[in-house]
C-alpha positions as CSV (number, residue, x, y, z in Angstrom):
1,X,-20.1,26.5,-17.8
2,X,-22.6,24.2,-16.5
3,X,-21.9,20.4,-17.0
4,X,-25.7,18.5,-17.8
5,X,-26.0,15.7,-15.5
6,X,-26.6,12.0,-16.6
7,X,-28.2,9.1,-14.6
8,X,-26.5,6.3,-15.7
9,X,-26.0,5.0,-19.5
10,X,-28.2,2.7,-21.8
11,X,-25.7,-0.5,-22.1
12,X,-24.7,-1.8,-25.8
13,X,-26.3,-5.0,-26.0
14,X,-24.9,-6.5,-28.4
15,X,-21.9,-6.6,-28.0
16,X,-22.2,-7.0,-23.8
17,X,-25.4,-8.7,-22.1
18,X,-26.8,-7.0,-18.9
19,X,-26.3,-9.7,-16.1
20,X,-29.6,-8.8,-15.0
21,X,-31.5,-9.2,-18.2
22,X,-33.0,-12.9,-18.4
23,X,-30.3,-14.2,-20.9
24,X,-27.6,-12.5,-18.6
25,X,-29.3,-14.6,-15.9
26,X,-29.4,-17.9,-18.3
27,X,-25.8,-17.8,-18.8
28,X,-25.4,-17.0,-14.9
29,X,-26.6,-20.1,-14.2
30,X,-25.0,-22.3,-17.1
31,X,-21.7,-20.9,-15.7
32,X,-22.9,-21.5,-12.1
33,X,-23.6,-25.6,-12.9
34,X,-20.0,-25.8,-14.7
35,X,-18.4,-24.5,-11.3
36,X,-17.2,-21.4,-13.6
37,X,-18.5,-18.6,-10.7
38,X,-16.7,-19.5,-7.9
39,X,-14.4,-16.0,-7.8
40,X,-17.8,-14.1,-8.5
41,X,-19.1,-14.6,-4.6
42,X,-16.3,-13.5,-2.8
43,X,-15.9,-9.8,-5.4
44,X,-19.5,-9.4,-5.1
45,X,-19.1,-9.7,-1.4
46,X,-16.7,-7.0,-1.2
47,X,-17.8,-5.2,-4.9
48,X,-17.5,-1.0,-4.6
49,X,-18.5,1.8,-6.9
50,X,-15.0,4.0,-7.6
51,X,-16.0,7.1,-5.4
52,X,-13.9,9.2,-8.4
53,X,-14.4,9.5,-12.4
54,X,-10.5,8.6,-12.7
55,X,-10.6,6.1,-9.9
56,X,-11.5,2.8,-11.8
57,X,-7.7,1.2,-11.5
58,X,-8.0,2.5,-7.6
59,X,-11.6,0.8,-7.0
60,X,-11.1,-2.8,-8.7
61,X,-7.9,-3.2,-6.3
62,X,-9.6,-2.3,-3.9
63,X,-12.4,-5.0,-4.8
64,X,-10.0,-7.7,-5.0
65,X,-7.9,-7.3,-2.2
66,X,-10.3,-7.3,0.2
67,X,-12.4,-10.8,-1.5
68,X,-8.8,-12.1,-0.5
69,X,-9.1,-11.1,2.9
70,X,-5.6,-9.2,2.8
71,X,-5.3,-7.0,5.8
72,X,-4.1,-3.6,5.3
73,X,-2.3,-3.3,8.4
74,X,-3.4,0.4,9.1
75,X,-6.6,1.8,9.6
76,X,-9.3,2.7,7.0
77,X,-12.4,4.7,9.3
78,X,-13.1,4.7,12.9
79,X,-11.3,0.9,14.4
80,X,-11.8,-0.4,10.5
81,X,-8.9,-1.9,8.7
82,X,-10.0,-2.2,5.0
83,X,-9.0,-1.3,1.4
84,X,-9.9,1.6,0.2
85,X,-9.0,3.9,-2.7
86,X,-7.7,6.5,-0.3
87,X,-5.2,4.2,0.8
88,X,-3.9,3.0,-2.4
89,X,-1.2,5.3,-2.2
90,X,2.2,4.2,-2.1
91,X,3.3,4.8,-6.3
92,X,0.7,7.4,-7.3
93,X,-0.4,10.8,-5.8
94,X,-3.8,10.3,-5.1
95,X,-4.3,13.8,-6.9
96,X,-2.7,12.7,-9.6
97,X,-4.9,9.8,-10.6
98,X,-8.1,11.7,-10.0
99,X,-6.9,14.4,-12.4
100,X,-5.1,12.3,-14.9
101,X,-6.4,8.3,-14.0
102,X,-3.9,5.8,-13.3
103,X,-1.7,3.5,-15.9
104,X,-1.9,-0.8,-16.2
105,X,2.1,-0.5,-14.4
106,X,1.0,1.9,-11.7
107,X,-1.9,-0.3,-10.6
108,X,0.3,-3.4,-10.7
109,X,2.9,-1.8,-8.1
110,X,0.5,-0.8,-6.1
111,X,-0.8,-4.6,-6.0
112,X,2.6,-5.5,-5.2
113,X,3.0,-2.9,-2.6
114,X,-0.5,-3.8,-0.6
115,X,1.2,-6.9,-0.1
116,X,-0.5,-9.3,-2.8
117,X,1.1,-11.3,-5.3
118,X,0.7,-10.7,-8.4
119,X,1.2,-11.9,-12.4
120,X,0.4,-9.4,-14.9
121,X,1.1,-9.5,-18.9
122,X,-0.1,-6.9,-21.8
123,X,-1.4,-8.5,-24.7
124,X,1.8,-8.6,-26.1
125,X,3.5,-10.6,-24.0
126,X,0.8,-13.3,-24.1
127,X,-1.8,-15.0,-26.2
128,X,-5.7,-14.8,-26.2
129,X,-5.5,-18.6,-25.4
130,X,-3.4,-18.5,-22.3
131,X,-5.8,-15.2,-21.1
132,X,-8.5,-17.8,-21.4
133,X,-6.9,-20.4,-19.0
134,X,-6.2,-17.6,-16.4
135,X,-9.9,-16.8,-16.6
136,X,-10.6,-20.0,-15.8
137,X,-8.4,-20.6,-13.1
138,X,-9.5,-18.1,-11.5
139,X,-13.1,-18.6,-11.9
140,X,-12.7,-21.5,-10.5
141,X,-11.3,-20.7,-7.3
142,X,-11.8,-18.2,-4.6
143,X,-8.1,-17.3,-4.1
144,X,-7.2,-15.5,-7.3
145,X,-8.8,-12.8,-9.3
146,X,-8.3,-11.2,-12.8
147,X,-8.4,-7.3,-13.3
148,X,-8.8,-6.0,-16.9
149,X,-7.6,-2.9,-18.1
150,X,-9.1,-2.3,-21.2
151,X,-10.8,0.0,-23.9
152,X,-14.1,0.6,-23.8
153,X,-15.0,2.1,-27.6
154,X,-14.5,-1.4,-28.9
155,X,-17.9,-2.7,-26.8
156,X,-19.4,0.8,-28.5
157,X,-19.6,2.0,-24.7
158,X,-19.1,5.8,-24.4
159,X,-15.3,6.6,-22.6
160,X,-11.7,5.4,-23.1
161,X,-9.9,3.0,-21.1
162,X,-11.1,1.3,-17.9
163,X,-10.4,-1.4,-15.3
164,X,-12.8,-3.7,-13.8
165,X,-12.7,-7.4,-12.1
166,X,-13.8,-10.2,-14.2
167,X,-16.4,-11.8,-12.5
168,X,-16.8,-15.2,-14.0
169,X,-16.6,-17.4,-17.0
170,X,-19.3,-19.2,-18.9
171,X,-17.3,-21.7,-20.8
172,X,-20.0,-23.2,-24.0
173,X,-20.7,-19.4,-24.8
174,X,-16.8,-18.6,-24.3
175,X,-18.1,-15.2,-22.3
176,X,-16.4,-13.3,-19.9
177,X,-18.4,-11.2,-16.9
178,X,-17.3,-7.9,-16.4
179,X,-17.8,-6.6,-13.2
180,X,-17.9,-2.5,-13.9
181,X,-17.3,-0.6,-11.3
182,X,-18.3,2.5,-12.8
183,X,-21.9,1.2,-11.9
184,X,-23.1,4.9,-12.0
185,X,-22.6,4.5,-15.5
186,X,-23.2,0.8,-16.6
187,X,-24.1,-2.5,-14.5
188,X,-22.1,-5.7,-14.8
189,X,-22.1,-7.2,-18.3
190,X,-20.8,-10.8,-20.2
191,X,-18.8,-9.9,-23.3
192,X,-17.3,-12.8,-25.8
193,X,-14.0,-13.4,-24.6
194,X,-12.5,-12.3,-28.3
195,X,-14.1,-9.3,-27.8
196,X,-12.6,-8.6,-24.6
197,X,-9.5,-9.6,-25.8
198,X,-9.2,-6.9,-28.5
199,X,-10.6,-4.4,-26.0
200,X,-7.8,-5.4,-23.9
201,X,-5.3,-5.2,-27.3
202,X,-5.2,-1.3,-27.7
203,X,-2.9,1.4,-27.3
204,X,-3.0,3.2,-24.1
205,X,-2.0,6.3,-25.3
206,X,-1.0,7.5,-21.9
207,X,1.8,5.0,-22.2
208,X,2.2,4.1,-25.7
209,X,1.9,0.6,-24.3
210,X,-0.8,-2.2,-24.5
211,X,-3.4,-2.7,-22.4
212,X,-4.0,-6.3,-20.5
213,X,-4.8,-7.8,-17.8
214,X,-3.6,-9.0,-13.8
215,X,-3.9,-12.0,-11.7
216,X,-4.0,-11.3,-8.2
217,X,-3.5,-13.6,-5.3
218,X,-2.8,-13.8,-1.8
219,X,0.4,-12.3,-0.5
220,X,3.9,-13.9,0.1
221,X,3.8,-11.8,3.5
222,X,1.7,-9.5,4.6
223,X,2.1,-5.9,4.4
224,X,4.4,-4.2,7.4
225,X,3.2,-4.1,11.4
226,X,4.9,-0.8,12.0
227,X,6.4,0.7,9.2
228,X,5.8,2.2,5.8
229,X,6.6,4.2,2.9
230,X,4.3,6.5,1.2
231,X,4.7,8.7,-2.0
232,X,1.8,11.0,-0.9
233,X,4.3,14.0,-1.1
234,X,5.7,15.3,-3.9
235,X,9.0,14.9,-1.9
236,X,9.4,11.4,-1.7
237,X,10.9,11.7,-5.2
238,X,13.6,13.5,-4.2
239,X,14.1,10.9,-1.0
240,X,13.9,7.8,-2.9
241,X,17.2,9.2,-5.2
242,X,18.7,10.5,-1.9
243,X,18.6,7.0,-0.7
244,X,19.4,4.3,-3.7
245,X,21.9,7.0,-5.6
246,X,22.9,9.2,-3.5
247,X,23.5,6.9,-0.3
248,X,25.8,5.1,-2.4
249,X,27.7,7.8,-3.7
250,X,28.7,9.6,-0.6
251,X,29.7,6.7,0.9
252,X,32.1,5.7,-1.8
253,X,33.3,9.4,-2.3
254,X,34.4,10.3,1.5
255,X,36.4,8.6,3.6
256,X,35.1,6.8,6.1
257,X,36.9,4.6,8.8
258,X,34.3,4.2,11.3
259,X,30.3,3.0,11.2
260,X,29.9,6.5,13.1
261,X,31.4,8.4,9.8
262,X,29.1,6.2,7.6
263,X,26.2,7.4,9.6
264,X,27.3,11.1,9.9
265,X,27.4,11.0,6.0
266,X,23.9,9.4,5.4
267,X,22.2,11.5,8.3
268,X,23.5,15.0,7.6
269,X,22.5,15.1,4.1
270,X,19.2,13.5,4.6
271,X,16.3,15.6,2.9
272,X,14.8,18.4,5.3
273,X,11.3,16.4,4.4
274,X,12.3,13.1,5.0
275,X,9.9,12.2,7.7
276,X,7.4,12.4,5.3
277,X,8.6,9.5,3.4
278,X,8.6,6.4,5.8
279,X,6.2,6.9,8.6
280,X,5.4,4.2,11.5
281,X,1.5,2.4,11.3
282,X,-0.1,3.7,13.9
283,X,-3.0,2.3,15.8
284,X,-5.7,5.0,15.2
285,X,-9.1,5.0,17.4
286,X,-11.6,8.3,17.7
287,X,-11.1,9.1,21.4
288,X,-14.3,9.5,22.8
289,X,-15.7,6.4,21.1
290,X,-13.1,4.1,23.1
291,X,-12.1,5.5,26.3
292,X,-9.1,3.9,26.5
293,X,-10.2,0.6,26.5
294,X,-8.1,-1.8,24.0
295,X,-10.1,-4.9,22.4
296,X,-8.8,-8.1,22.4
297,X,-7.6,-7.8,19.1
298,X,-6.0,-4.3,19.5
299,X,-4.1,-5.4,22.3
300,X,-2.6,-8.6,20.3
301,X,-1.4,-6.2,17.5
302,X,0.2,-3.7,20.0
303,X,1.7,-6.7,21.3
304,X,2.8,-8.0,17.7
305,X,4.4,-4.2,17.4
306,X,5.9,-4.0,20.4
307,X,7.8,-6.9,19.6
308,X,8.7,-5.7,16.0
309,X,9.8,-2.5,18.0
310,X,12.0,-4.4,20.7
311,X,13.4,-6.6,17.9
312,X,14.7,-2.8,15.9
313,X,16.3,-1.7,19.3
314,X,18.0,-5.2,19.8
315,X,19.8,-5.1,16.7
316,X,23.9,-4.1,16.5
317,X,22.6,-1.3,13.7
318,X,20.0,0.8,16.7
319,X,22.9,0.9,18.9
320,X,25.4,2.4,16.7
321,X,22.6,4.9,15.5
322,X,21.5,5.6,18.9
323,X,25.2,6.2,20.0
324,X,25.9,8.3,16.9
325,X,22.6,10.4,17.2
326,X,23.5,11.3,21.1
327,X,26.6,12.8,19.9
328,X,24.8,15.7,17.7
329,X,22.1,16.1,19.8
330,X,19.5,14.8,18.2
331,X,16.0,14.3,19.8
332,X,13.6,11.9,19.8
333,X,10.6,14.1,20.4
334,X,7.2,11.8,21.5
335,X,5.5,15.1,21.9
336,X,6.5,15.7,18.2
337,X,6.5,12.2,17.1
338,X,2.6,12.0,18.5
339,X,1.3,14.8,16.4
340,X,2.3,13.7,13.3
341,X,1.2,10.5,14.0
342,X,-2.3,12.4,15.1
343,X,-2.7,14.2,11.8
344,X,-2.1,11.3,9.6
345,X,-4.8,9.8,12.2
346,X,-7.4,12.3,11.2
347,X,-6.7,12.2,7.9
348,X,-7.3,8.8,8.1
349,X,-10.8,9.1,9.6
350,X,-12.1,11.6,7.3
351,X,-10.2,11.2,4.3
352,X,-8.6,14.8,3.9
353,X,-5.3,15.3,3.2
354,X,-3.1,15.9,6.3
355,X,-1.7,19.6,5.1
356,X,-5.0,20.8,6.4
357,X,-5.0,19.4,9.9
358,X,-3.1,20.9,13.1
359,X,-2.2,19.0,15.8
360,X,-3.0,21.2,18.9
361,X,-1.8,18.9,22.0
362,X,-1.4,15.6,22.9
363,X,-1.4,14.1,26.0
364,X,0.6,10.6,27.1
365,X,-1.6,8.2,28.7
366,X,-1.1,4.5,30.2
367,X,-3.8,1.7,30.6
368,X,-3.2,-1.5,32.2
369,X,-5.5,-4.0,33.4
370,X,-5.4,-6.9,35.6
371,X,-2.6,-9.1,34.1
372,X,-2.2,-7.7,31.1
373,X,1.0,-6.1,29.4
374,X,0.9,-1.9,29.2
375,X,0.2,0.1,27.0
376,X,0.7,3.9,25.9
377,X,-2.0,5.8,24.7
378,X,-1.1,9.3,22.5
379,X,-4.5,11.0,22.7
380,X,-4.3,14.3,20.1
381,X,-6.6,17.6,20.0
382,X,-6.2,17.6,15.8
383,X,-7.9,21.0,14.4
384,X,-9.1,21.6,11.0
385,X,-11.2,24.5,9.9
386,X,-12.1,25.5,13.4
387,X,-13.6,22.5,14.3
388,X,-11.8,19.8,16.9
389,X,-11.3,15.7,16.9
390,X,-10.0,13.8,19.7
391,X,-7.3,10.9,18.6
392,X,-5.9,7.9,20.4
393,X,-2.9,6.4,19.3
394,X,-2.2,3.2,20.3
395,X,1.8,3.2,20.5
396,X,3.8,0.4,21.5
397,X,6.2,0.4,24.2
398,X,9.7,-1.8,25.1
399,X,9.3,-1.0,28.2
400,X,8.1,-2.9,31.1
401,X,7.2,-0.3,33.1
402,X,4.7,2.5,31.6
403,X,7.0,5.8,31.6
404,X,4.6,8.5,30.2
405,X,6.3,11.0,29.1
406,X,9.7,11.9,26.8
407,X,11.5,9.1,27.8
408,X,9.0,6.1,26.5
409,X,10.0,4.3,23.9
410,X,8.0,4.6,20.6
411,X,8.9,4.2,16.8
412,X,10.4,7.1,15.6
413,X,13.5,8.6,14.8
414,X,16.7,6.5,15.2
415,X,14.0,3.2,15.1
416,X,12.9,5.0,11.8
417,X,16.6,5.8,10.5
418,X,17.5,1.6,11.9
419,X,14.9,0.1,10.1
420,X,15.4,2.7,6.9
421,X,19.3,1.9,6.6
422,X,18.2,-1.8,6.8
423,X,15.9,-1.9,4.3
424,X,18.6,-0.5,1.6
425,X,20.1,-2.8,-0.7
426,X,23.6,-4.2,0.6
427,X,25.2,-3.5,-2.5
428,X,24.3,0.5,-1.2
429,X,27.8,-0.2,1.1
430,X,29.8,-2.1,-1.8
431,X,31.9,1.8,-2.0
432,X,33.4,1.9,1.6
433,X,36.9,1.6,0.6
434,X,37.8,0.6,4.1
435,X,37.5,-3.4,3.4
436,X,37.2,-4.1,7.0
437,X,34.4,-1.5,7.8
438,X,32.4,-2.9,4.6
439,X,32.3,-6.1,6.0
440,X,31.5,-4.9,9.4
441,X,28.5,-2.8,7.8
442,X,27.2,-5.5,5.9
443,X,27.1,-7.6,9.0
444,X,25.0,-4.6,10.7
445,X,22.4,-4.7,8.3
446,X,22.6,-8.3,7.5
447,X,19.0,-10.2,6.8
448,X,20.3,-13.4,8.2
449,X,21.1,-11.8,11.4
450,X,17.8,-10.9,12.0
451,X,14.7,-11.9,13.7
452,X,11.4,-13.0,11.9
453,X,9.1,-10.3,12.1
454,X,11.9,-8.1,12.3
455,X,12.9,-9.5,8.5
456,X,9.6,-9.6,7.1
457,X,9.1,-6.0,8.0
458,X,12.5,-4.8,6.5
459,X,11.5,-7.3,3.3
460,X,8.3,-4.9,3.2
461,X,10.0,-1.5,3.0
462,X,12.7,-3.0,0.7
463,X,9.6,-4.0,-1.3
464,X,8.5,-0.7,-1.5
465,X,11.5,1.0,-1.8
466,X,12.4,-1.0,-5.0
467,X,9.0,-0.3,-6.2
468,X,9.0,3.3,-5.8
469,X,12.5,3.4,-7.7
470,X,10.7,2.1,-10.3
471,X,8.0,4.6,-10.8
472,X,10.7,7.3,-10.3
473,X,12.7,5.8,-13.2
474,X,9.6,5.6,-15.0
475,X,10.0,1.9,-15.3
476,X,6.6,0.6,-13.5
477,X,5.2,-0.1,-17.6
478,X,8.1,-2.3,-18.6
479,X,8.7,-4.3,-15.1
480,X,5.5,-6.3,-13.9
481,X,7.7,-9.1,-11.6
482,X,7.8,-8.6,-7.5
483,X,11.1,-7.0,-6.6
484,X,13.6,-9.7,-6.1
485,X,16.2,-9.4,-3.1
């Protein structure tokens, strides 16, 4: 049956003012001369229209994490990196939340695991008072923002619950600007702040929870050069138990004298899908738009990678894994490792999911110009429906001389499985009965022992890893605070 199409809807007014009606303008500019509106600029800079019905929670994170100028780390389209709902990712499906929308404790770990900090409270855990100072705070400054989730029946606006930014703060008329962006249906809009309040003071009945609201600011760290986890699959529910239960348990149950027998253990009963759940950041270019040549800034983050990379292979844990690994005759595979990497390229560029692309060949490249470090270039034929896309991948190399071929170094496999092990908890080796060996292990995979960058990006995945147990424990809705290590 035909659905009748709609062109935006008439706005309530009262209870919300247009903000580009002349009394929506009037209390603009009141707000303006108190110094109220200072956030607004930088979201309206950066404001987006959620591309999806369900994708309100997606498209105000979006909004906000780019006005603070958080780099993503990976690729959005073409050389771009930039928020996006398609990336927001790592504790949701993305099919999920455009079938069923997202919950106030899903959007909040994803904020944490883009990197951002972040302080979020349902109505029940504050009061409308102290809401009213964080709207100020931020409205005053440029380097935090507030997302309300909230319902919209109680503004007599047709639909449920919603997200949005607020935009501002007129302080006299104790209004709020709500920055909707479902602007296909209604444009920005001040509401009284009580109002807003007991919008934001219903039951989501998704959750049985209240709704509220989040402060966002810049990050502790930003996210990970080279690594990350992703929950796109289905399977990485299955991996995340494998690795904070199950890890645990098998080392505890066997016996194991050696750091050779603990990684025998972990590897051999590693899910069949596992690659799919922690995957390296490539540097994604469409191939005949660059011919090869690397900007100024793509060569300082290849640079930036390559020493993350040389750090992983220069820690006590690589070595072991690497020695352990040659024994069963495992592969690294750059041939393999490249069109992966080339799929999740493509799907990056066009925004379909990866199931649908096939990586046809890849070819290994170098480029090297007059003084300047090398660098390896992946290009991958990627197919989809019968149609073709070149892909360059920008891989980094610990090498000082360019092999291309099976033998240069890139991130994959035993790095993955190094970096992986290290990002566990160290409790997950409190079982090994051997007293000795525990020790030993804990000093393998010890924070203290490592590098900078090398620790920030190990703090990253633990980040994520704790934040995904969460959702798989379905306790994202009670547990707002940044995973503590």
């Amino acid at each position: 049956m035909a659905m009748a199409s709609l062109y935006r809807r008439s706005l309530p007014s009262p209870p919300a003012i247009d903000f580009s009606s002349a009394e929506g303008k009037k209390i603009f500019n009141e707000a303006l001369q108190k110094g109220t509106m200072e956030g607004f600029f930088r979201l309206i800079s950066y404001f987006q229209t959620q591309s999806e019905p369900a994708y309100c929670g997606l498209a105000s994170l979006s909004v906000v994490l780019n006005a603070l100028s958080i780099d993503p780390g990976r690729k959005w389209k073409g050389p771009w990196r930039w928020f996006d709902e398609s990336m927001l990712d790592c504790c949701e499906p993305l099919e999920v939340v455009k079938e069923k929308g997202i919950s106030f404790g899903k959007v909040v770990c994803l904020a944490h695991c883009s990197g951002a900090k972040v302080e979020a409270f349902r109505t029940n855990q504050t009061t409308i008072d102290d809401f009213r100072k964080f709207v100020m705070k931020c409205s005053t400054s440029e380097n935090c923002h507030i997302i309300s989730t909230y319902h919209r029946g109680v503004f007599k606006q047709t639909g449920s619950g919603h997200f949005s930014p607020i935009g501002g703060y007129n302080a006299e008329r104790d209004m709020a600007l709500i920055l909707d962006v479902a602007r296909f249906k209604y444009p920005p809009h001040w509401v009284p702040i009580k109002l807003l309040w007991e919008a934001m003071d219903s039951i989501d009945d998704s959750t049985g929870k209240r709704r509220g609201f989040m402060l966002i600011s810049r990050p502790h760290r930003e996210p990970g050069l080279l690594y990350t986890l992703s929950c796109k699959d289905e399977s990485w529910i299955s991996i995340a138990k494998y690795l904070k239960e199950d890890v645990p348990r098998l080392v505890s149950s066997q016996h194991v004298d050696s750091v050779e027998k603990i990684l025998s253990v972990v590897f051999k009963s590693l899910p069949s899908n596992f690659n799919t759940f922690i995957r390296w950041v490539a540097e994604i270019r469409i191939a005949e738009d660059t011919k090869q040549n690397l900007s100024a800034e793509e060569k300082s983050r290849l640079n930036l990678k390559q020493v993350v990379l040389k750090e992983v292979h220069e820690t006590e844990l690589f070595k072991h894994i690497s020695k352990f690994l040659s024994t069963v005759g495992y592969e690294d595979s750059l041939t393999y490792a490249a069109a992966k990497a080339c799929c999740q390229g493509a799907e990056i560029l066009t925004g379909c999911s990866s199931k649908e692309f096939c990586c046809r060949e890849t070819c290994v490249t170098c480029v090297k110009g007059p003084g300047e470090a090398a660098g390896t270039v992946v290009t991958g034929v990627v197919v989809r429906d019968g149609s073709e896309q070149n892909v360059d991948l920008l891989v980094p190399s610990t090498q000082t001389d360019c092999e291309c071929g099976p033998e240069a170094n890139y991130p994959a496999g035993n790095d993955v499985f190094t970096v992986l092990l290290l990002a566990l908890p160290p409790q997950t080796w409190s079982g090994v009965k051997d007293q000795a060996l525990m020790q030993e292990m804990k000093q393998l995979i010890s924070m203290a022992s490592l590098p900078t960058m090398l620790q920030e990006e190990v703090l990253h995945l633990r980040r994520q890893l704790q934040l995904l147990k969460r959702c798989q424990e379905n306790k994202e809705e009670e547990d707002f605070a940044a995973p503590a290590f």
